[in-house]
PDB file of N, CA, C and O in Angstrom, chain B, residues numbered from 101:
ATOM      1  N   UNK B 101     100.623 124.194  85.773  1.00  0.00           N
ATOM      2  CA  UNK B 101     101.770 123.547  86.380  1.00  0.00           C
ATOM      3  C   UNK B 101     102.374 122.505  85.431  1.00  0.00           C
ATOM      4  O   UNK B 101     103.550 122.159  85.537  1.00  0.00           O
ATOM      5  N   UNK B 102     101.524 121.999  84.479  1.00  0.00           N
ATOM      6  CA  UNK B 102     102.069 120.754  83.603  1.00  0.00           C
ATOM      7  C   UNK B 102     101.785 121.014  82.104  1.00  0.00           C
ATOM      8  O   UNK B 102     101.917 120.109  81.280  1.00  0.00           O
ATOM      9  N   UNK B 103     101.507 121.900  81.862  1.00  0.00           N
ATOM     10  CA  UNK B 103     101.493 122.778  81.144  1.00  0.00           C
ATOM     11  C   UNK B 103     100.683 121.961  79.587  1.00  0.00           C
ATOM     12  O   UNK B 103      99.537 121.551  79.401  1.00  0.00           O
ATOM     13  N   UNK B 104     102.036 122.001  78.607  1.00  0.00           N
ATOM     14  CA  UNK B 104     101.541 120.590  77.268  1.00  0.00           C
ATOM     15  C   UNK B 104     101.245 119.361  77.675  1.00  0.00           C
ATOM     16  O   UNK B 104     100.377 118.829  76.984  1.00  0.00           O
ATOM     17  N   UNK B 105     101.802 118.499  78.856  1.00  0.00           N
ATOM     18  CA  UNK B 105     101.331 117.133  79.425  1.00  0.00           C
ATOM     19  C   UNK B 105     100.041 117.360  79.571  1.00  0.00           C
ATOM     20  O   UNK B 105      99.474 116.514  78.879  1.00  0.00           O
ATOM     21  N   UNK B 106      98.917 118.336  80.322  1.00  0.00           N
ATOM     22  CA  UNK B 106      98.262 118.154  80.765  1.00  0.00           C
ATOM     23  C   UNK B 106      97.355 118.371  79.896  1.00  0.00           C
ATOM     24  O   UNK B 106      96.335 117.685  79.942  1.00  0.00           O
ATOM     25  N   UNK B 107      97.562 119.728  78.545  1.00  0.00           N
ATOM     26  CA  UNK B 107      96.853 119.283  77.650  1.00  0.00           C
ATOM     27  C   UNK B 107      96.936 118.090  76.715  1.00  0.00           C
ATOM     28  O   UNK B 107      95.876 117.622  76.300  1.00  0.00           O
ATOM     29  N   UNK B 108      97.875 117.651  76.411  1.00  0.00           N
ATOM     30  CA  UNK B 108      98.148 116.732  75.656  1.00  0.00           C
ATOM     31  C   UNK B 108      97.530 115.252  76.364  1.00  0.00           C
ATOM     32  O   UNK B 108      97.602 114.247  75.656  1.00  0.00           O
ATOM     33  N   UNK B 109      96.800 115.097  78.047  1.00  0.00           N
ATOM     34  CA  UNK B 109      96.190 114.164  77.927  1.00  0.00           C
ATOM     35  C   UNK B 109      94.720 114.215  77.365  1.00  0.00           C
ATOM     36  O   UNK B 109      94.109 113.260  76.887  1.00  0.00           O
ATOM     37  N   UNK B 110      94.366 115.222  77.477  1.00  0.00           N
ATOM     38  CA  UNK B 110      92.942 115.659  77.295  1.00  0.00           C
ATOM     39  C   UNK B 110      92.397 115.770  75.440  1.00  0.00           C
ATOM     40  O   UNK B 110      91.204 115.901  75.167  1.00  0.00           O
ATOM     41  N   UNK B 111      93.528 115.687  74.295  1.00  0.00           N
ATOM     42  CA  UNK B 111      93.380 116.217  73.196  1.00  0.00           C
ATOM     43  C   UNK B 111      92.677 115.265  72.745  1.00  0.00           C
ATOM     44  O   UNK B 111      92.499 114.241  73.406  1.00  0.00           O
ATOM     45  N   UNK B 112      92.049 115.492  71.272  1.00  0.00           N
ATOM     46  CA  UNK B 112      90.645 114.426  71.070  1.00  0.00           C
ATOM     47  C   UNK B 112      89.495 113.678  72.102  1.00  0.00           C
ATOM     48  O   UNK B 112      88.772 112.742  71.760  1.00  0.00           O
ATOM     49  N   UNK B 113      89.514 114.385  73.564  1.00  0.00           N
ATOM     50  CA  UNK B 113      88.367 114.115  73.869  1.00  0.00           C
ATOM     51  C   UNK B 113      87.547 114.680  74.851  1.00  0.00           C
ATOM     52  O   UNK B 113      88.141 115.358  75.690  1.00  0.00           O
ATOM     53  N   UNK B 114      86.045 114.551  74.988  1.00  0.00           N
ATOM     54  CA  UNK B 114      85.433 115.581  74.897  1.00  0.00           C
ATOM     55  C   UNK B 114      85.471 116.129  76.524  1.00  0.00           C
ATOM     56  O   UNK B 114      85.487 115.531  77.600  1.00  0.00           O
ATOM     57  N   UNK B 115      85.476 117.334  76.204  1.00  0.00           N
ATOM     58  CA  UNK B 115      86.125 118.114  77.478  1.00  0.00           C
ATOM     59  C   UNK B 115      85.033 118.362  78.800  1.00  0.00           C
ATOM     60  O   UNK B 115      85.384 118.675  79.937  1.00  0.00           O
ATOM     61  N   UNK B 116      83.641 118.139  78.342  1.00  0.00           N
ATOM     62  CA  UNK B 116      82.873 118.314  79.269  1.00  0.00           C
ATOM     63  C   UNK B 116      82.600 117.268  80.155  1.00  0.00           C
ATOM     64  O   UNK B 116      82.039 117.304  81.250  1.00  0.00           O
ATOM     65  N   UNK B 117      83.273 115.937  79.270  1.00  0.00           N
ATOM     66  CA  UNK B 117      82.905 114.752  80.200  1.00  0.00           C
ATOM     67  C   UNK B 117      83.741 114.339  81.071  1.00  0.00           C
ATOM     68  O   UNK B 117      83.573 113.397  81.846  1.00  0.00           O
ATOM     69  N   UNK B 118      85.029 115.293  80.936  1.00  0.00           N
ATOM     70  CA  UNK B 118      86.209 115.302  81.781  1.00  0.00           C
ATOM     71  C   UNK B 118      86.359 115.835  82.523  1.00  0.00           C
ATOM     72  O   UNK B 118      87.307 115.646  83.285  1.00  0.00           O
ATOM     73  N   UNK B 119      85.300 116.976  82.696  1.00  0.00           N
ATOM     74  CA  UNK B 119      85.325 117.777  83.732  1.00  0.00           C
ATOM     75  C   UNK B 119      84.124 117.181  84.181  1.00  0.00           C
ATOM     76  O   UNK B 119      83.813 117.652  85.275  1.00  0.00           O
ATOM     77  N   UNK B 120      83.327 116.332  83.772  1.00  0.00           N
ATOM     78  CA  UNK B 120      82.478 115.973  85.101  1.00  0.00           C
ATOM     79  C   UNK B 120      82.935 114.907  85.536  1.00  0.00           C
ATOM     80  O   UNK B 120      82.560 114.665  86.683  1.00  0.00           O
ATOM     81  N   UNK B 121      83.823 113.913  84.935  1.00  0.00           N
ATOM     82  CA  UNK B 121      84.614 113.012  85.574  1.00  0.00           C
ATOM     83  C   UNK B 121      85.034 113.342  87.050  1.00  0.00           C
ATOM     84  O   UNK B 121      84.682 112.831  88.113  1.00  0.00           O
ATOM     85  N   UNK B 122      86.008 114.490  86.729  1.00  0.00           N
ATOM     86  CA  UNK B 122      86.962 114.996  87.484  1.00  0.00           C
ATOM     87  C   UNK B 122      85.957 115.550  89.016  1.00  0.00           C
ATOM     88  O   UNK B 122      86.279 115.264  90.169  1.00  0.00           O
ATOM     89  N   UNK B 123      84.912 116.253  88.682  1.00  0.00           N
ATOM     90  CA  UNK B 123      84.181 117.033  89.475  1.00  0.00           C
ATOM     91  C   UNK B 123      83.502 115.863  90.574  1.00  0.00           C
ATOM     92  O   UNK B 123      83.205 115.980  91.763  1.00  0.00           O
ATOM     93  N   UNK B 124      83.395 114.660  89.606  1.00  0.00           N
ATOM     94  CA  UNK B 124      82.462 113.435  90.509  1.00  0.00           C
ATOM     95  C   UNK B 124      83.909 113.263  91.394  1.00  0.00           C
ATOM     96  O   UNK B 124      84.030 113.627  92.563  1.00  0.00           O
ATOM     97  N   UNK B 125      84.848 112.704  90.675  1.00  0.00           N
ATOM     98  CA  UNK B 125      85.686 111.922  91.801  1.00  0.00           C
ATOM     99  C   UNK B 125      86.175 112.637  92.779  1.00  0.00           C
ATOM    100  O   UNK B 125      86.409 112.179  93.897  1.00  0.00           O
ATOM    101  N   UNK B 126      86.496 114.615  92.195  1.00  0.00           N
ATOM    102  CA  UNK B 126      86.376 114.814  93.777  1.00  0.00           C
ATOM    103  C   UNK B 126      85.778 115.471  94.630  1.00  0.00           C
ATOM    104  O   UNK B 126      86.199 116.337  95.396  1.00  0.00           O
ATOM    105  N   UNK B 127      84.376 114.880  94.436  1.00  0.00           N
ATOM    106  CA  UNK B 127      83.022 115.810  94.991  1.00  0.00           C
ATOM    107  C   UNK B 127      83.312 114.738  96.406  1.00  0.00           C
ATOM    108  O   UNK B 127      83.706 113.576  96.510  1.00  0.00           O
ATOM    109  N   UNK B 128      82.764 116.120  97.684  1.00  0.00           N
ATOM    110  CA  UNK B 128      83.437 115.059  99.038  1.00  0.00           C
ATOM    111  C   UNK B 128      84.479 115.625  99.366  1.00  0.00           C
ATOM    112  O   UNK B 128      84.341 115.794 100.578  1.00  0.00           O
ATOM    113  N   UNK B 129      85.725 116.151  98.981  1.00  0.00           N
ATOM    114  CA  UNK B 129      87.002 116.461  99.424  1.00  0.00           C
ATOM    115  C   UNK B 129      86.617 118.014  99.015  1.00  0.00           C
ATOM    116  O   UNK B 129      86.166 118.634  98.051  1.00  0.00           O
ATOM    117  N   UNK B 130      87.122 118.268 100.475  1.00  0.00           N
ATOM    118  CA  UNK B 130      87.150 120.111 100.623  1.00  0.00           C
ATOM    119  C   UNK B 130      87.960 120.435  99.925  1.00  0.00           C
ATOM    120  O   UNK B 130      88.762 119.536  99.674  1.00  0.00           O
ATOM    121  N   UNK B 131      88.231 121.812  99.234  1.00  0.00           N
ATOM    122  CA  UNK B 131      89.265 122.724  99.019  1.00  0.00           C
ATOM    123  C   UNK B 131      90.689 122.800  99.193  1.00  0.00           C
ATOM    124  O   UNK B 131      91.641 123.025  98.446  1.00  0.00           O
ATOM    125  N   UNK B 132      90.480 122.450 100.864  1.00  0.00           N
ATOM    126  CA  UNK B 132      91.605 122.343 101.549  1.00  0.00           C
ATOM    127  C   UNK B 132      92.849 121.315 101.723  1.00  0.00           C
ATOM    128  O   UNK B 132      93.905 121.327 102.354  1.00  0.00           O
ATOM    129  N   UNK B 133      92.142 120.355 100.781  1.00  0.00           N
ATOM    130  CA  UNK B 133      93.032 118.960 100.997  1.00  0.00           C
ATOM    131  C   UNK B 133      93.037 119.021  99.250  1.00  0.00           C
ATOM    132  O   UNK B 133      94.162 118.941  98.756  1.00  0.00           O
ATOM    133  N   UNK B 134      92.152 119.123  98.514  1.00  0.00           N
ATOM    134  CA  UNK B 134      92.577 119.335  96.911  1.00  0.00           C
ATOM    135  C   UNK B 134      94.007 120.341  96.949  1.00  0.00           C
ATOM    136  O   UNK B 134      94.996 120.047  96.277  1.00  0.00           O
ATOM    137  N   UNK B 135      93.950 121.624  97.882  1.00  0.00           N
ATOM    138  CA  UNK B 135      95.258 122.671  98.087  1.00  0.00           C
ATOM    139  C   UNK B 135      96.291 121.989  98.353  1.00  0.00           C
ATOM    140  O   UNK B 135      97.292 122.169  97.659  1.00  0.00           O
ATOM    141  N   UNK B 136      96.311 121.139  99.306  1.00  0.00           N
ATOM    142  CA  UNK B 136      97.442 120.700 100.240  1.00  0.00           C
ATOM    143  C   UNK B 136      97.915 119.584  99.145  1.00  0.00           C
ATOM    144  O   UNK B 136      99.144 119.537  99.108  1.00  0.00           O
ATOM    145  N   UNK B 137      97.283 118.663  98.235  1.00  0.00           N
ATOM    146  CA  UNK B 137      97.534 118.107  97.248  1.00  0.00           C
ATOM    147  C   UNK B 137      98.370 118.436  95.830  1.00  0.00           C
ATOM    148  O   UNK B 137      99.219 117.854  95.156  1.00  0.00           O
ATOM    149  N   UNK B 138      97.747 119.520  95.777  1.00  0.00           N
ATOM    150  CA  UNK B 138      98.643 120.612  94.700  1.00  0.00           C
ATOM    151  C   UNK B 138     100.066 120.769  94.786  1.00  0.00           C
ATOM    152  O   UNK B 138     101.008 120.596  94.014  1.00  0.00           O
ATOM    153  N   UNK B 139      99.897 121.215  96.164  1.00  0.00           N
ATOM    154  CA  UNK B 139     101.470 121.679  96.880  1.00  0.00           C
ATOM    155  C   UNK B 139     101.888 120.441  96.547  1.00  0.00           C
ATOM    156  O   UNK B 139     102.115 120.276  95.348  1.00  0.00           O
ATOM    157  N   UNK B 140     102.117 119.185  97.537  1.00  0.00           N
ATOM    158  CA  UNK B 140     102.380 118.057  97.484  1.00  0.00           C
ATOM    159  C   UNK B 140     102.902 117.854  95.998  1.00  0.00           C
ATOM    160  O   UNK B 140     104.065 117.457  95.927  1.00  0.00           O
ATOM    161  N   UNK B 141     102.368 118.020  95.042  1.00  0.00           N
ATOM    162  CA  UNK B 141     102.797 117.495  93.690  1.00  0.00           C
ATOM    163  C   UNK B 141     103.620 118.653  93.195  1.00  0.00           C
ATOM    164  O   UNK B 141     104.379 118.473  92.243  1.00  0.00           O
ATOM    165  N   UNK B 142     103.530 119.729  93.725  1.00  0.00           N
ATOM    166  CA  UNK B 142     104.969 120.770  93.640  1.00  0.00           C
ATOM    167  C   UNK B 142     106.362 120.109  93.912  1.00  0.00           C
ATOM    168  O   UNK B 142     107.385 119.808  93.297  1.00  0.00           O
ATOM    169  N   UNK B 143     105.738 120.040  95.417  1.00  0.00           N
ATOM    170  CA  UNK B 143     106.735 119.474  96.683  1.00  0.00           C
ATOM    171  C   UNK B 143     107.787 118.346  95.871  1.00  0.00           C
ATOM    172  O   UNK B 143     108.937 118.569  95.495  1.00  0.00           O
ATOM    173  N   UNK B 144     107.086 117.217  95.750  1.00  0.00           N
ATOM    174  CA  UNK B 144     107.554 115.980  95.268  1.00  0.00           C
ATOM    175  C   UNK B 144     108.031 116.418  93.601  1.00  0.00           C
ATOM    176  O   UNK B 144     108.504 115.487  92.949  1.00  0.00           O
ATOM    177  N   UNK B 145     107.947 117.498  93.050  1.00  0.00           N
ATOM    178  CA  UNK B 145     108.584 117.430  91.832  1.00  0.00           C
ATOM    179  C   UNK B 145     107.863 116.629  90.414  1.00  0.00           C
ATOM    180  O   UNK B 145     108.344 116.780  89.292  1.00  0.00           O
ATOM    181  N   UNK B 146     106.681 115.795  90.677  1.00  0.00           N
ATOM    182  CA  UNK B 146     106.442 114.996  89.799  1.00  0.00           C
ATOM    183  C   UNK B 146     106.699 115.793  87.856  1.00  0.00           C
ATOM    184  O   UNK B 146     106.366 116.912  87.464  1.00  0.00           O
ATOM    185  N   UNK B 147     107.141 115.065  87.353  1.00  0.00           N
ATOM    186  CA  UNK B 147     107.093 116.020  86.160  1.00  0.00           C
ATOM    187  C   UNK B 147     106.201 115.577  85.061  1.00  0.00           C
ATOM    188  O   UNK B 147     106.375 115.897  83.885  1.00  0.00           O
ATOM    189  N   UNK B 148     105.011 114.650  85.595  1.00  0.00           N
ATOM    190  CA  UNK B 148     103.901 114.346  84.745  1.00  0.00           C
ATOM    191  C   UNK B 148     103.155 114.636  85.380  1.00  0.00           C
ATOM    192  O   UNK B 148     103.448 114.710  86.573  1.00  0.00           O
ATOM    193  N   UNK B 149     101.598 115.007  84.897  1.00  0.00           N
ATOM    194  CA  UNK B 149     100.292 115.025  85.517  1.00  0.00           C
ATOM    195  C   UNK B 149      99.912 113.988  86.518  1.00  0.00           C
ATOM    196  O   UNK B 149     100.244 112.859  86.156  1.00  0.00           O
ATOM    197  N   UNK B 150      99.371 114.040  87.559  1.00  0.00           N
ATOM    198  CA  UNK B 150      98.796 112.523  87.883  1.00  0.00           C
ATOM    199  C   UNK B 150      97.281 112.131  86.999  1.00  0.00           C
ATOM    200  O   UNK B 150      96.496 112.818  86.346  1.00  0.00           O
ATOM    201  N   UNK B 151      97.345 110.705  87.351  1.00  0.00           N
ATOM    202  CA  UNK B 151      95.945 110.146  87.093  1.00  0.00           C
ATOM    203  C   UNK B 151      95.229 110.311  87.688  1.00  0.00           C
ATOM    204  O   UNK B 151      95.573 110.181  88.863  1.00  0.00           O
ATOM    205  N   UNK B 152      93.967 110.644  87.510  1.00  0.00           N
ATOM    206  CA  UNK B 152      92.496 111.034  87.975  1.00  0.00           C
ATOM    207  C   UNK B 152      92.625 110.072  89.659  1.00  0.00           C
ATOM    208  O   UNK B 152      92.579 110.530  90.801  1.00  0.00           O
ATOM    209  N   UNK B 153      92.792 108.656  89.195  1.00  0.00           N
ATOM    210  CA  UNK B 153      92.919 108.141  90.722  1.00  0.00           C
ATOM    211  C   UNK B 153      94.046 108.520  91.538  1.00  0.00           C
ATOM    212  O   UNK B 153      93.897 108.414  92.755  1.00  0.00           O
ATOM    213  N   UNK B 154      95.419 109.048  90.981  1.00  0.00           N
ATOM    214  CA  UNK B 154      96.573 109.118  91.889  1.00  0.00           C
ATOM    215  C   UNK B 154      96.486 110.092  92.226  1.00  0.00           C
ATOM    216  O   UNK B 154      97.347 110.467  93.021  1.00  0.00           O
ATOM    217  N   UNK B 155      95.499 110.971  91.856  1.00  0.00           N
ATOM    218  CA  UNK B 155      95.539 112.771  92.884  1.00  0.00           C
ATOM    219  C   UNK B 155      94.514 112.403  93.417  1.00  0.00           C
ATOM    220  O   UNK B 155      94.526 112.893  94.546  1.00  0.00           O
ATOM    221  N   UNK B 156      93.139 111.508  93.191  1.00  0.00           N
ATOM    222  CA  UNK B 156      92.093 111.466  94.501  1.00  0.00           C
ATOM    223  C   UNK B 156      93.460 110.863  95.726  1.00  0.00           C
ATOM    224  O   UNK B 156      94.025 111.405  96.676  1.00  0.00           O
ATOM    225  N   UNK B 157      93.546 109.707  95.176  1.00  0.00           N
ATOM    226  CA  UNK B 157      94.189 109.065  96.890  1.00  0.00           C
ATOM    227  C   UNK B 157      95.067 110.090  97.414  1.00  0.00           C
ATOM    228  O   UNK B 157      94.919 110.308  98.617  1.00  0.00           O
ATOM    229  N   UNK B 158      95.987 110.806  96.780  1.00  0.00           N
ATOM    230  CA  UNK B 158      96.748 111.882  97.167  1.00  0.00           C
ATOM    231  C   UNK B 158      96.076 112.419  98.189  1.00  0.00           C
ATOM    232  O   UNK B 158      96.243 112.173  99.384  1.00  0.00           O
ATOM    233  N   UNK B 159      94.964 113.494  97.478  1.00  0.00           N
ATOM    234  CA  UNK B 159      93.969 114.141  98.061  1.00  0.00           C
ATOM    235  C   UNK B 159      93.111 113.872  99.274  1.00  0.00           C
ATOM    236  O   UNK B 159      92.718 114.816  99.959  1.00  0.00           O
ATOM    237  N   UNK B 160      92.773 112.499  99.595  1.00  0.00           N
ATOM    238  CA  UNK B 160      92.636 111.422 100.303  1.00  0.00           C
ATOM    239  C   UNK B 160      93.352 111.580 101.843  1.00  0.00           C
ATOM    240  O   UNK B 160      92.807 111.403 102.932  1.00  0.00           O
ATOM    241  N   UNK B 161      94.772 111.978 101.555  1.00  0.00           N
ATOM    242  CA  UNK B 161      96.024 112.037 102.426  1.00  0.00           C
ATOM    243  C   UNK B 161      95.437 112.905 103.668  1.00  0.00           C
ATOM    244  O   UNK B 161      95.222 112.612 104.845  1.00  0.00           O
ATOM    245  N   UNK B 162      95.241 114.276 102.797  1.00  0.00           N
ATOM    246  CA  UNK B 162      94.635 115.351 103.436  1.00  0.00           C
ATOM    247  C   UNK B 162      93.756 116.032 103.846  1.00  0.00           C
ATOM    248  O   UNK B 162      93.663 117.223 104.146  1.00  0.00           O
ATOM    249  N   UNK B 163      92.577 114.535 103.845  1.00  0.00           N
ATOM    250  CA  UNK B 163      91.354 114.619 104.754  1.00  0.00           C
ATOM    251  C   UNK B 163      91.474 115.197 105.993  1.00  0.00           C
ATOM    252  O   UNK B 163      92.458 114.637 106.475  1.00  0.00           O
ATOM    253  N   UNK B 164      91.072 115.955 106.761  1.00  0.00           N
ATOM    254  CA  UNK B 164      90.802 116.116 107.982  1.00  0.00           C
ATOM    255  C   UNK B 164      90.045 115.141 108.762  1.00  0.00           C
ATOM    256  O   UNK B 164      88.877 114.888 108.467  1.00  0.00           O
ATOM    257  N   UNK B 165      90.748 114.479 109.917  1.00  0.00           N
ATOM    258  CA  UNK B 165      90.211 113.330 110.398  1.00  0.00           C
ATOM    259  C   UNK B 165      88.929 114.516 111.478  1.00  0.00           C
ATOM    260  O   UNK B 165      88.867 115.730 111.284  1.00  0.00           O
ATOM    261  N   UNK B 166      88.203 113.890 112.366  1.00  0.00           N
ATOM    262  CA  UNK B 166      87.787 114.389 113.542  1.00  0.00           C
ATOM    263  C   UNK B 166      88.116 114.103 114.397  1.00  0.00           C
ATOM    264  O   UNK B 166      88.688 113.017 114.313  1.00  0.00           O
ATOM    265  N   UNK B 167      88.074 114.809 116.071  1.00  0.00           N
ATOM    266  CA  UNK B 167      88.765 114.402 116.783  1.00  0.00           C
ATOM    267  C   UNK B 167      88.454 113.211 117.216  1.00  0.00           C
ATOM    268  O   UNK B 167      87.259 113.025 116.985  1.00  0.00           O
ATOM    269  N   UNK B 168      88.920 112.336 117.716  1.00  0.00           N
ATOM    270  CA  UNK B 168      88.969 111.108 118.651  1.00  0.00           C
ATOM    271  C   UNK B 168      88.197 111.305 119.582  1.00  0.00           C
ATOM    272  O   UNK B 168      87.932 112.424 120.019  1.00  0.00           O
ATOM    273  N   UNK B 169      87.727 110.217 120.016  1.00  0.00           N
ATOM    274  CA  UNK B 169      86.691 110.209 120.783  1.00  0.00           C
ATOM    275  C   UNK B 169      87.144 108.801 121.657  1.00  0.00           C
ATOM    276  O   UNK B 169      86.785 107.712 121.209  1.00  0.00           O
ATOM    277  N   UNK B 170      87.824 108.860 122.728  1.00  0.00           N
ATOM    278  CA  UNK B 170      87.398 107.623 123.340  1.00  0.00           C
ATOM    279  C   UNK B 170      86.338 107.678 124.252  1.00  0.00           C
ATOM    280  O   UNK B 170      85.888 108.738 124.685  1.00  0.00           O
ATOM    281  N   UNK B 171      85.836 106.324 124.623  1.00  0.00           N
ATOM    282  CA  UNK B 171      85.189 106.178 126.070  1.00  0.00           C
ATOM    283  C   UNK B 171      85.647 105.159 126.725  1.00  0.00           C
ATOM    284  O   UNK B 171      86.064 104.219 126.048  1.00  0.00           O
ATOM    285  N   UNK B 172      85.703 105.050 128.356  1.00  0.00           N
ATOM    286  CA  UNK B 172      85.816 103.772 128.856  1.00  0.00           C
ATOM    287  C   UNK B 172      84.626 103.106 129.363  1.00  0.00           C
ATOM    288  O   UNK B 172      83.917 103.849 130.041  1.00  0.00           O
ATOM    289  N   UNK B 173      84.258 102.053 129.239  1.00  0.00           N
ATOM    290  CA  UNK B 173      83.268 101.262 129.428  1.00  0.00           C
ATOM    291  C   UNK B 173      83.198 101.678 131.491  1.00  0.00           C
ATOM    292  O   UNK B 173      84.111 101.905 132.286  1.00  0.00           O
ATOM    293  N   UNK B 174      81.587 101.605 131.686  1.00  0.00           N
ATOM    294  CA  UNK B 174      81.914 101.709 133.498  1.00  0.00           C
ATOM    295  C   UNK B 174      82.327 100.905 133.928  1.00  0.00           C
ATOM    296  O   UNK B 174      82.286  99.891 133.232  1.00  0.00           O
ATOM    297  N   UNK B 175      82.961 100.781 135.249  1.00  0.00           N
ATOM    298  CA  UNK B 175      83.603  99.573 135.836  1.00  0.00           C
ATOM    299  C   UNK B 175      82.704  98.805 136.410  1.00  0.00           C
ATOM    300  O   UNK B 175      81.841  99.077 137.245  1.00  0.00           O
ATOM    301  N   UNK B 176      83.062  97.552 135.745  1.00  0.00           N
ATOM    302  CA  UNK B 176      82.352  96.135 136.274  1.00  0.00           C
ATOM    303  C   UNK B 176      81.960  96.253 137.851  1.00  0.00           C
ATOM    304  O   UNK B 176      80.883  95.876 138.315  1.00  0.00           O
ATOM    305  N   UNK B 177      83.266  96.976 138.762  1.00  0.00           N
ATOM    306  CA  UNK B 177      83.069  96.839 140.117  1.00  0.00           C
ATOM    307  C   UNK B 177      83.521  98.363 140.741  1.00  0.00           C
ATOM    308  O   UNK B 177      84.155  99.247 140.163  1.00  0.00           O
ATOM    309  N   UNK B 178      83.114  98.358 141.766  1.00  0.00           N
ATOM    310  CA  UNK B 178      82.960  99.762 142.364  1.00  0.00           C
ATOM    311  C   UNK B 178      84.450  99.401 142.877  1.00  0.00           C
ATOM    312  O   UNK B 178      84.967  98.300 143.065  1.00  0.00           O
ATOM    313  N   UNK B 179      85.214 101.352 143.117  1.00  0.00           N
ATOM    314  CA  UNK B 179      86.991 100.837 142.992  1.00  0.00           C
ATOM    315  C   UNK B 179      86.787 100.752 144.680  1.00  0.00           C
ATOM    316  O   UNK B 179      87.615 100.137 145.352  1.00  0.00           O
ATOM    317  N   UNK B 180      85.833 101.297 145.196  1.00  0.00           N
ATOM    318  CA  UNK B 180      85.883 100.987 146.857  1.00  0.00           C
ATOM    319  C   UNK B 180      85.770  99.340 147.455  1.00  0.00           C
ATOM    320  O   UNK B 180      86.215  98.876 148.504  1.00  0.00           O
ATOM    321  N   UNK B 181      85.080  98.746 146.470  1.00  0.00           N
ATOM    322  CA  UNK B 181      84.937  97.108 146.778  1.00  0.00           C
ATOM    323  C   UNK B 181      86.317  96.113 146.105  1.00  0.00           C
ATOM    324  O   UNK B 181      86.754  95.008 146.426  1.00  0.00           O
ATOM    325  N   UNK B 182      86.664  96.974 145.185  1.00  0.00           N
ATOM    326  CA  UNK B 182      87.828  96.459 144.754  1.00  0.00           C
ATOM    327  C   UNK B 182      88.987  96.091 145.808  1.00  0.00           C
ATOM    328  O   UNK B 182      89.555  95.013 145.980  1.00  0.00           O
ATOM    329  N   UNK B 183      89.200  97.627 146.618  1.00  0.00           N
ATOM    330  CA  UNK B 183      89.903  97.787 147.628  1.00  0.00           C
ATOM    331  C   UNK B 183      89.811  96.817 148.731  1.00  0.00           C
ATOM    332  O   UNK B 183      90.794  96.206 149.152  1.00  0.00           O
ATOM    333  N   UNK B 184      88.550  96.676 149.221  1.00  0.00           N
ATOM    334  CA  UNK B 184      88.248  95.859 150.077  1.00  0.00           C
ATOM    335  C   UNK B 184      88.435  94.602 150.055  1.00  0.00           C
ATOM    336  O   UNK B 184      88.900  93.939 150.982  1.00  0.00           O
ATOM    337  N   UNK B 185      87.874  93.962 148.362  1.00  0.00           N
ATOM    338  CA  UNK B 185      88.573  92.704 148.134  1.00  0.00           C
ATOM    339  C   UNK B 185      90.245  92.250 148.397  1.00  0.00           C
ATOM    340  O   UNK B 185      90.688  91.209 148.882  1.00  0.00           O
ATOM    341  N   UNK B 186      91.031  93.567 147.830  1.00  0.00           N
ATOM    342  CA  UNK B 186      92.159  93.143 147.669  1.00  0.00           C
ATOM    343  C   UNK B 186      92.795  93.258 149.138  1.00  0.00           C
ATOM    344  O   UNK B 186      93.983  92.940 149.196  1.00  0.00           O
ATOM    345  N   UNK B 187      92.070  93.739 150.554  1.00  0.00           N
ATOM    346  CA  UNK B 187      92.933  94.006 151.361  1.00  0.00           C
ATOM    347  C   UNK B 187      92.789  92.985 152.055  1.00  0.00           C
ATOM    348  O   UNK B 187      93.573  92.559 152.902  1.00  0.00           O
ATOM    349  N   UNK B 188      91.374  92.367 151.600  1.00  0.00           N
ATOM    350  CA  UNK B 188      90.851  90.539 152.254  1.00  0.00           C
ATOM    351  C   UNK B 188      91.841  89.848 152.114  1.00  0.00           C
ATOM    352  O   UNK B 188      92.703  89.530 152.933  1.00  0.00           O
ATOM    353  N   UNK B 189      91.692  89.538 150.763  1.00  0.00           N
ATOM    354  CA  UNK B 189      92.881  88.547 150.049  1.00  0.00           C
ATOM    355  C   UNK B 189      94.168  88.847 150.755  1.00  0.00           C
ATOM    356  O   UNK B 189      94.531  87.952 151.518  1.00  0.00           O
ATOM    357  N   UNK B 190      95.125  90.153 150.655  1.00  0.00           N
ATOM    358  CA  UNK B 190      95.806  89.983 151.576  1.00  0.00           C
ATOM    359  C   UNK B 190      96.313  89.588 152.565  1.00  0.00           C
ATOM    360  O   UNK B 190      97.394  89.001 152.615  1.00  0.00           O
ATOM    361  N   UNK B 191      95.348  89.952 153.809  1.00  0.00           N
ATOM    362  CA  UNK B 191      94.979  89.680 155.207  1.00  0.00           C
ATOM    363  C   UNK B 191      95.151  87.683 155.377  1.00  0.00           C
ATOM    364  O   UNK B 191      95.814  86.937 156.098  1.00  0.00           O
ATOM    365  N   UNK B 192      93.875  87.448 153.972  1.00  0.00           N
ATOM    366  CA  UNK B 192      93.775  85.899 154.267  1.00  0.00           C
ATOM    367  C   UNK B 192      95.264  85.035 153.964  1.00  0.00           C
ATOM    368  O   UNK B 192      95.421  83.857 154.284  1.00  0.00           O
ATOM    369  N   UNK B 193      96.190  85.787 153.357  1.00  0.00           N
ATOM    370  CA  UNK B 193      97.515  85.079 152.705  1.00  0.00           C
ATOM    371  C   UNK B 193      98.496  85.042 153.919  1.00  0.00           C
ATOM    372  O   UNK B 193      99.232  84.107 154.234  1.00  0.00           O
ATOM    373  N   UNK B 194      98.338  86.424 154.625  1.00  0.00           N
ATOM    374  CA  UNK B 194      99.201  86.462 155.466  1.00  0.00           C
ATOM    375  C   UNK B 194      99.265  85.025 156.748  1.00  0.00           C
ATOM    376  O   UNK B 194     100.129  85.019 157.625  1.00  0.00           O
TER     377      UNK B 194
END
């Protein structure tokens, strides 16, 4: 995709330590979000390579979260005594 840029960052140095560079920072991120990253730097046109850190955070983007999970805490008070309170209070205002 970047054709001479991308060799031309790599020239004079040594190539195996760049590929384990590369392999550490993005060991952890599926396939699927390195893909969706690719595109992305289609998408957006960039016409330089990114930096090792500006395609992790990229990549980053297109984590798959998990779903959400809420809970609600149980209620302090039963909603039948609730009721009862509030129809007291009422009653006593009137």
């Amino acid at each position: 995709m970047y054709g001479k840029h991308w060799l031309d960052l790599w020239a004079d140095t040594d190539v195996p330590r760049v590929k384990a560079s590369w392999a550490a920072a993005l060991s952890g991120l599926d396939g699927e979000c390195i893909r969706l990253a690719l595109g992305e730097l289609r998408t957006i046109g960039k016409p330089f390579p990114p930096t090792q850190p500006e395609f992790v955070s990229l990549c980053r983007q297109f984590v798959r979260r998990g779903p959400h999970r809420l809970s609600l805490a149980s209620p302090r008070y039963e909603p039948e005594n609730v009721f009862k309170n509030l129809r007291k209070l009422m009653d006593e205002k009137r």
